[in-house]
VOGU-544678 format. One line per field, with one value per residue (C-alpha): residue in one letter; x, y, z; residue number from 1. Coordinates in pm, whole numbers, plus 50000, padded with zeros to 5 digits. Each point is the difference from the previous one (the first is absolute). Layout:
// residues N
marnu = (A,...)
X = (X,...)
Y = (Y,...)
Z = (Z,...)
bado = (NUM,...)
//
This chain:
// residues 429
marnu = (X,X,X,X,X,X,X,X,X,X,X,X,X,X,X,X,X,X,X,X,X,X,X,X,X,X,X,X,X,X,X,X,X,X,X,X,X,X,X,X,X,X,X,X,X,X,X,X,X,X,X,X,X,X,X,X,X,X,X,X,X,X,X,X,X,X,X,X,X,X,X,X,X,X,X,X,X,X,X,X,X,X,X,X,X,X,X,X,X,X,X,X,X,X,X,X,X,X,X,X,X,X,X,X,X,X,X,X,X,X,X,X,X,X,X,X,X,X,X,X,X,X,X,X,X,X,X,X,X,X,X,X,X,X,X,X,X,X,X,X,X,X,X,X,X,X,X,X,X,X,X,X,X,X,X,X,X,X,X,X,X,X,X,X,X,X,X,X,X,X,X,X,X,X,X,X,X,X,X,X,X,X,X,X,X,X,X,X,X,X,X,X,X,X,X,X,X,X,X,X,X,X,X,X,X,X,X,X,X,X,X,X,X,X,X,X,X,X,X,X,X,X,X,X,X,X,X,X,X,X,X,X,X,X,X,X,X,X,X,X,X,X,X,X,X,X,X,X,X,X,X,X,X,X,X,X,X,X,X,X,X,X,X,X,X,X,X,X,X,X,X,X,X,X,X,X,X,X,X,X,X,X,X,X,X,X,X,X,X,X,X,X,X,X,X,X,X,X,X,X,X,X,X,X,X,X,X,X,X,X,X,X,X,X,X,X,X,X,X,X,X,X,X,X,X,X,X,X,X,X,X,X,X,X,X,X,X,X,X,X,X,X,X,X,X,X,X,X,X,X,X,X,X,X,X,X,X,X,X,X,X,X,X,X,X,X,X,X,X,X,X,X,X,X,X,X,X,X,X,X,X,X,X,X,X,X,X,X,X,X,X,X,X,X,X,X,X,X,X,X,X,X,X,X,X,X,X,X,X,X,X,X,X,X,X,X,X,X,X,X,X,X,X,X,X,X,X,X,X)
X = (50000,50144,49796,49999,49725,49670,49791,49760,49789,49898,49922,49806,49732,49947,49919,49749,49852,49937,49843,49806,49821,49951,49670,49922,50118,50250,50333,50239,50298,50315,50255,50324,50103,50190,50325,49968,50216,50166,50191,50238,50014,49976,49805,49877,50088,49685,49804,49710,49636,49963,49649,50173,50287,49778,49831,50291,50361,50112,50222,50084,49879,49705,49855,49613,49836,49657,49768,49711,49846,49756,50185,49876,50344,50156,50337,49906,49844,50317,50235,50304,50160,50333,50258,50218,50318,50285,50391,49972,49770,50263,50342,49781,49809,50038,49871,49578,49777,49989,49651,50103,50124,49686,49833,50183,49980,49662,49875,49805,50056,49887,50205,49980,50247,49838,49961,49783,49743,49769,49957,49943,49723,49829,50003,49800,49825,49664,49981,50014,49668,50185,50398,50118,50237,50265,49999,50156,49717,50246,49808,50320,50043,50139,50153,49922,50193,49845,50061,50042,49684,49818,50129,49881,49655,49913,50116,49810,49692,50041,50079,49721,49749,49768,50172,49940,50216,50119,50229,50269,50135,49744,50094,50384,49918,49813,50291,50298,49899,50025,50381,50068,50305,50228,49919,50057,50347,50071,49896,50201,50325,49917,49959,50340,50216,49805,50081,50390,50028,49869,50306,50226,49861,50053,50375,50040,49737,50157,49991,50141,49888,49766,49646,50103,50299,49759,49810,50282,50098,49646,50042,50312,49890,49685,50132,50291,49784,49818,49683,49920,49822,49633,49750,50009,50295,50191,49955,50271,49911,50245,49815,49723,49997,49823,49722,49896,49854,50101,50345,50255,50252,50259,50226,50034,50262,49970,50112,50036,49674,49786,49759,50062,49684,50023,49732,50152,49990,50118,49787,50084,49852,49742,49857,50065,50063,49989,50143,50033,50290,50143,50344,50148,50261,50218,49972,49799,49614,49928,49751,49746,50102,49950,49677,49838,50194,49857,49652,49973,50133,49738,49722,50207,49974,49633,49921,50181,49803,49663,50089,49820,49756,49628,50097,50001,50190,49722,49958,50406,50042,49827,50149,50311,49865,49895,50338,50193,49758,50097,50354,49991,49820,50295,50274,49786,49971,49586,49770,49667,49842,50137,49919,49603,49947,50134,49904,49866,50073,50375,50085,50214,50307,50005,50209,50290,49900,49875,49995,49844,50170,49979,49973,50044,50307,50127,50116,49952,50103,49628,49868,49662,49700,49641,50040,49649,50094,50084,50318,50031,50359,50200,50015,50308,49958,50245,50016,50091,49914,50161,50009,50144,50030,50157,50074,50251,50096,49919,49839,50002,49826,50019,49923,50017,49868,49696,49862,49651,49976,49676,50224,50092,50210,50354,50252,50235,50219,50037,50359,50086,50076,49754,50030,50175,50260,50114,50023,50241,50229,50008,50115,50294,50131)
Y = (50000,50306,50250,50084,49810,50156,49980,49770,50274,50081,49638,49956,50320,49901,49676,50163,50204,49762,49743,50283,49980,49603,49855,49771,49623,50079,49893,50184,49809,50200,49776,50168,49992,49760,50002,49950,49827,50100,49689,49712,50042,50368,50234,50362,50209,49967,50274,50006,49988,50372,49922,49677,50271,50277,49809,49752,50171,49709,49977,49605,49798,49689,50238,49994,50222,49885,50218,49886,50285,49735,49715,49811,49969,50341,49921,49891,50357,50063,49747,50006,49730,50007,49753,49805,49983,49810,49918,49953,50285,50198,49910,50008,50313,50182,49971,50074,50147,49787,49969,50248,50253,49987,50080,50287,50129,49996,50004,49697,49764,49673,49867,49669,49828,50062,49583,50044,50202,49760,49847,50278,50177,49654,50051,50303,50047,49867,50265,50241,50078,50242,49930,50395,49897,50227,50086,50235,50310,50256,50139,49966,49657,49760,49718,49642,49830,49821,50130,49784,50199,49876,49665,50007,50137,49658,49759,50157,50021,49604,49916,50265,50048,50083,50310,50336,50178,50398,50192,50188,50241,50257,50063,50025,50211,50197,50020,50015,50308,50194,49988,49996,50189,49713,49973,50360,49959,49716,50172,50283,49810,49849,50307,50142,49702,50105,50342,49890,49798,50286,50201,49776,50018,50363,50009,49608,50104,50164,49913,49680,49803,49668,50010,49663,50147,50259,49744,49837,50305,50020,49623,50025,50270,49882,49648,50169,50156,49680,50064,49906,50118,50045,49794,50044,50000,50306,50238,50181,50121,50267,50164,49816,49771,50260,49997,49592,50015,49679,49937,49861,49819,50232,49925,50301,50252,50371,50238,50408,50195,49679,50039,49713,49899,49772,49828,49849,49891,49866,49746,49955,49736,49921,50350,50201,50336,50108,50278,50148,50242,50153,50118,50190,49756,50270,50209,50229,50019,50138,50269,49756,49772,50232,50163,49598,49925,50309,49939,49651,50173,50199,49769,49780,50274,50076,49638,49969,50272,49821,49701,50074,49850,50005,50026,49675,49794,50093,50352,50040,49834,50239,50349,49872,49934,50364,50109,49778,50145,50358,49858,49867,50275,50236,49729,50031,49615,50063,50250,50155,49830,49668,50047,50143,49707,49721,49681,50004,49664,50061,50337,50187,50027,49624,49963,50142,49928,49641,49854,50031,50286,49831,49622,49873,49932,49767,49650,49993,50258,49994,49972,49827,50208,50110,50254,50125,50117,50337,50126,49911,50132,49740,49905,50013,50037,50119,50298,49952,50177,49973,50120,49800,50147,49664,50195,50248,49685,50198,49837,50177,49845,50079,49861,50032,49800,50179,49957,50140,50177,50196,50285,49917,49823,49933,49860,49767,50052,50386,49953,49802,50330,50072,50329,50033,50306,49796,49672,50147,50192,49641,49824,50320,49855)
Z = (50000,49869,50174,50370,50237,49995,50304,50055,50138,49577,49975,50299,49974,49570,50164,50247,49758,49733,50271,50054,49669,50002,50046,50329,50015,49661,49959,49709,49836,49822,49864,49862,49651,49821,49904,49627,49746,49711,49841,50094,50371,49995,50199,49994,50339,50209,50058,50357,49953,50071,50211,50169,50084,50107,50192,50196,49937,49844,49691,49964,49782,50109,50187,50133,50262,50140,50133,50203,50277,50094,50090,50292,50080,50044,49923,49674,49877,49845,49863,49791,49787,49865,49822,50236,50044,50011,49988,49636,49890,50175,49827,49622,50084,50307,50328,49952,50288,50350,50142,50263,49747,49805,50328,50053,49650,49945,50350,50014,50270,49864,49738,49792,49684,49703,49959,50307,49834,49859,50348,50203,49732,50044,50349,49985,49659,50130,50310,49705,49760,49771,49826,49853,49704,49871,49660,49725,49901,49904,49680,49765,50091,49722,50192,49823,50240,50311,50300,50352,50088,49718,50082,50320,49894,49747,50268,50324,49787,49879,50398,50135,49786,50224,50113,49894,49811,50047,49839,50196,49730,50061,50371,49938,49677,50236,50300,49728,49907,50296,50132,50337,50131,49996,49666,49865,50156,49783,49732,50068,50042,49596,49898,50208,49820,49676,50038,50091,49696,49780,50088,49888,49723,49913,49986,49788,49732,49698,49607,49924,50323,49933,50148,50182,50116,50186,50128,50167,50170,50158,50105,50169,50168,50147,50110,50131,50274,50047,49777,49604,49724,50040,49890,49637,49745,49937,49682,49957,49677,49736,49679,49856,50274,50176,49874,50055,50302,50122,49884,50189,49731,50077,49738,49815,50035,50140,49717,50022,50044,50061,50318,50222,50204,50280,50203,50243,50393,50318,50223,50341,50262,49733,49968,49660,49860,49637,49803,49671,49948,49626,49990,49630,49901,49923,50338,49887,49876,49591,50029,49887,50231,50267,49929,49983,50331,50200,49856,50107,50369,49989,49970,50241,50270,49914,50030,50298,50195,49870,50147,50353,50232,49878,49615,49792,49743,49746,50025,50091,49665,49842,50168,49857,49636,49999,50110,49764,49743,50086,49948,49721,49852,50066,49838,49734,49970,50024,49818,50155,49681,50140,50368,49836,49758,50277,50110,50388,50016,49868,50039,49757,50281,50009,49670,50186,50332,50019,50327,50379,50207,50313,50162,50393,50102,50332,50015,49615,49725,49867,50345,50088,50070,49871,49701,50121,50338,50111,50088,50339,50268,50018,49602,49822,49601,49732,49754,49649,49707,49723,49618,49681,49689,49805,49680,50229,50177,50334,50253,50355,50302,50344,50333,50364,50302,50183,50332,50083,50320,50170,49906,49648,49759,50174,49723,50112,49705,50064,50114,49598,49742,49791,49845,49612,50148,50288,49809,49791,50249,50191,49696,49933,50308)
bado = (1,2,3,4,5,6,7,8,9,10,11,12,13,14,15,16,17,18,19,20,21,22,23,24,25,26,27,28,29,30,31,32,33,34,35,36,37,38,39,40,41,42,43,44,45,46,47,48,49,50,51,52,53,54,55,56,57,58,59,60,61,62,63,64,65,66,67,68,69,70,71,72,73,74,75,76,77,78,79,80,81,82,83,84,85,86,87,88,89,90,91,92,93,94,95,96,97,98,99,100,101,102,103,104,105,106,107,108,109,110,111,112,113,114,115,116,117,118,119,120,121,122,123,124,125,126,127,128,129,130,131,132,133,134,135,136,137,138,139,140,141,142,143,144,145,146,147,148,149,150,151,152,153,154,155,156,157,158,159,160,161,162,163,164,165,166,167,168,169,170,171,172,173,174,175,176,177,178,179,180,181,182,183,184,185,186,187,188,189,190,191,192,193,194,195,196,197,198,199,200,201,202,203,204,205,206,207,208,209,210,211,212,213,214,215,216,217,218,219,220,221,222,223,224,225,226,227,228,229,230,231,232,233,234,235,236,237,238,239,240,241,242,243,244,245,246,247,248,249,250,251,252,253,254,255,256,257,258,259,260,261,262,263,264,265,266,267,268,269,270,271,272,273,274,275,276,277,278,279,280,281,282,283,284,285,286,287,288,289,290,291,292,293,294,295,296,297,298,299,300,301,302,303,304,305,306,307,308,309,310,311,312,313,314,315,316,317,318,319,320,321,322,323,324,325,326,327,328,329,330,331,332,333,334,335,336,337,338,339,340,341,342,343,344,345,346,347,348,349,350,351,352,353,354,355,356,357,358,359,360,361,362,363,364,365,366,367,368,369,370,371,372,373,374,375,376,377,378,379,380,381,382,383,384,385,386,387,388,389,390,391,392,393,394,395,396,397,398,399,400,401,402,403,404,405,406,407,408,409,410,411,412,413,414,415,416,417,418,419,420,421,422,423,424,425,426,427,428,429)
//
């Protein structure tokens, strides 16, 4: 574990709170995610089940956490499972969690092998009328592989079919979205390392450097300082690249008076930042270059103050079209006639301007949470505009971390550079 121990305090009051919104005699299963193949005897790094994390602390592997409020036997309202271990385990792979460890971590005092499960959910299934299953809802989900979760799911319903079944995604979309404290800190310290790897970045960029060599730069800083990328692949993206939203080949080279956008960021301890930064290749922003860059600031500093308790993604999404439109208007990129003759449905800003301004942000990049519900304190979203004009090979996006406060927008980012003139005097040095 990279990251310094988190107390079990965060772990113990998510608990309470989503026991809290269980129904009477209902026990809720969270199994931890695989660790999934790629070929021969390889395996991808394994990454938590974010709601098996936020909910128990622990990062391991053959995890499950059992939650049963009702239990006739009270030290069985809370139980954890994790993989044993032993004296070979250890020399192959490194020493995994002791039963008391795993107590201490997550702050649950009954603790079970993960072989043990089977047997002990037996034991108290039938004192139970309701079993809450965890499941994947996030609205861009695309996953097509099974999940333990899912695996769990088909056999409980072919043992207990009698059962009913509940979902538990909509109470931990409901409590993900609101950080705690604890969490916000976390938060912070991504986007601190984010902010730190930035830097480094303004003295090594210069014409003739390779996108991936960028990229590495980033790396070695973040898992110098005991963090790693967040979670999604880096664009670091010169020229044209700009302009596809989602590259991240980064394989091309940086030449003179390319922009060089960079979406890019540091987890830590399982909680994620995400930024968007464009640096002038050559030092120093083209007039053009410029007058794109401060526009897209603007509308990034509108949005930002917009993004306030009591408004909403909907109408928020909208304040910012009209600004980008304003925007846009003035690069001359959109005519009146254009903006007049538009389609509500698509409006005319959209062709350079393409994609949401906003999405939650917390234990995942694109965090979990209703789109429909209003800003509440204690959400953290990000701030991105952007505009691409693919015949200038110009794209400019940028992006900050924002938590929402009952006395407005606080960015966490506001430390990271931002503006064109001090960009370039950073990169003179």
């Amino acid at each position: 574990m990279r990251y310094a121990p988190i107390s079990n305090k965060l772990f113990i009051e998510n608990r309470k709170r989503f026991r809290a919104n269980l129904k009477s005699k209902s026990i809720a299963v969270f199994n931890s995610n695989d660790t999934q193949p790629t070929n021969a005897d390889g395996t991808m790094p394994f990454k938590q089940n974010k709601d098996l994390f936020y909910l128990s602390g622990i990062d391991q592997e053959e995890t499950i956490l059992l939650i049963f409020p009702d239990s006739p036997d009270k030290e069985h309202n809370e139980v954890l499972f994790v993989r044993e271990t032993n004296e070979h385990i250890a020399i192959w792979e490194g020493e995994k969690l002791t039963k008391a460890q795993a107590a201490i971590n997550s702050g649950i005092k009954k603790v079970y092998w993960t072989h043990q499960f089977k047997q002990v959910f037996n034991s108290l299934i039938f004192e139970a009328n309701n079993i809450y299953i965890n499941s994947n809802e996030h609205i861009r989900s695309g996953n097509e592989v099974e999940t333990r979760d899912e695996r769990f799911l088909s056999a409980c319903k072919k043992t207990y079919p009698l059962h009913n079944y509940l979902r538990s995604a909509p109470i931990l979309y409901d409590l993900r979205a609101i950080k705690s404290a604890e969490e916000v800190a976390m938060i912070q310290k991504a986007c601190d390392l984010t902010g730190n790897g930035f830097n480094r970045l303004l003295s090594f960029v210069k014409p003739g450097v390779w996108e991936y060599e960028i990229e590495a730069e980033l790396g070695h800083e973040f898992v110098r300082q005991g963090a790693g990328f967040a979670g999604y692949e880096p664009i670091i993206a010169a020229g044209k690249n700009s302009c596809v939203l989602h590259y991240n080949i980064n394989d091309k080279q940086c030449k003179e008076g390319d922009i060089l956008l960079m979406d890019f960021a540091a987890g830590y301890a399982n909680y994620q930042s995400d930024l968007t930064r464009c640096l002038p290749v050559s030092g120093k922003f083209t007039k053009r270059q410029k007058n794109v860059y401060n526009a897209v600031l603007r509308v990034m500093k509108f949005a930002t103050s917009r993004l306030v308790v009591g408004n909403n993604i909907t109408d928020y999404h909208k304040e910012v079209g009209s600004a980008m439109e304003e925007e846009l208007l003035s690069l001359r990129l959109i005519t009146k006639t254009e903006v007049k003759k538009q389609n509500p449905e698509w409006p005319a800003y959209k062709k350079y301007f393409m994609h949401g301004t906003s999405h939650y942000l917390g234990l995942d990049v694109h965090d979990v949470g209703s789109r429909f519900r209003k800003f509440e304190a204690g959400m953290v979203y990000t701030c991105e505009p952007g505009i691409y004009i693919p015949i200038e090979g110009l794209g400019i996006r940028l992006e900050n971390d924002i938590l929402l406060t009952k006395k407005g927008p606080v960015d966490l980012m506001k430390n990271i550079p931002i503006e064109a003139e001090e960009i370039e005097s950073l990169m003179k040095k």
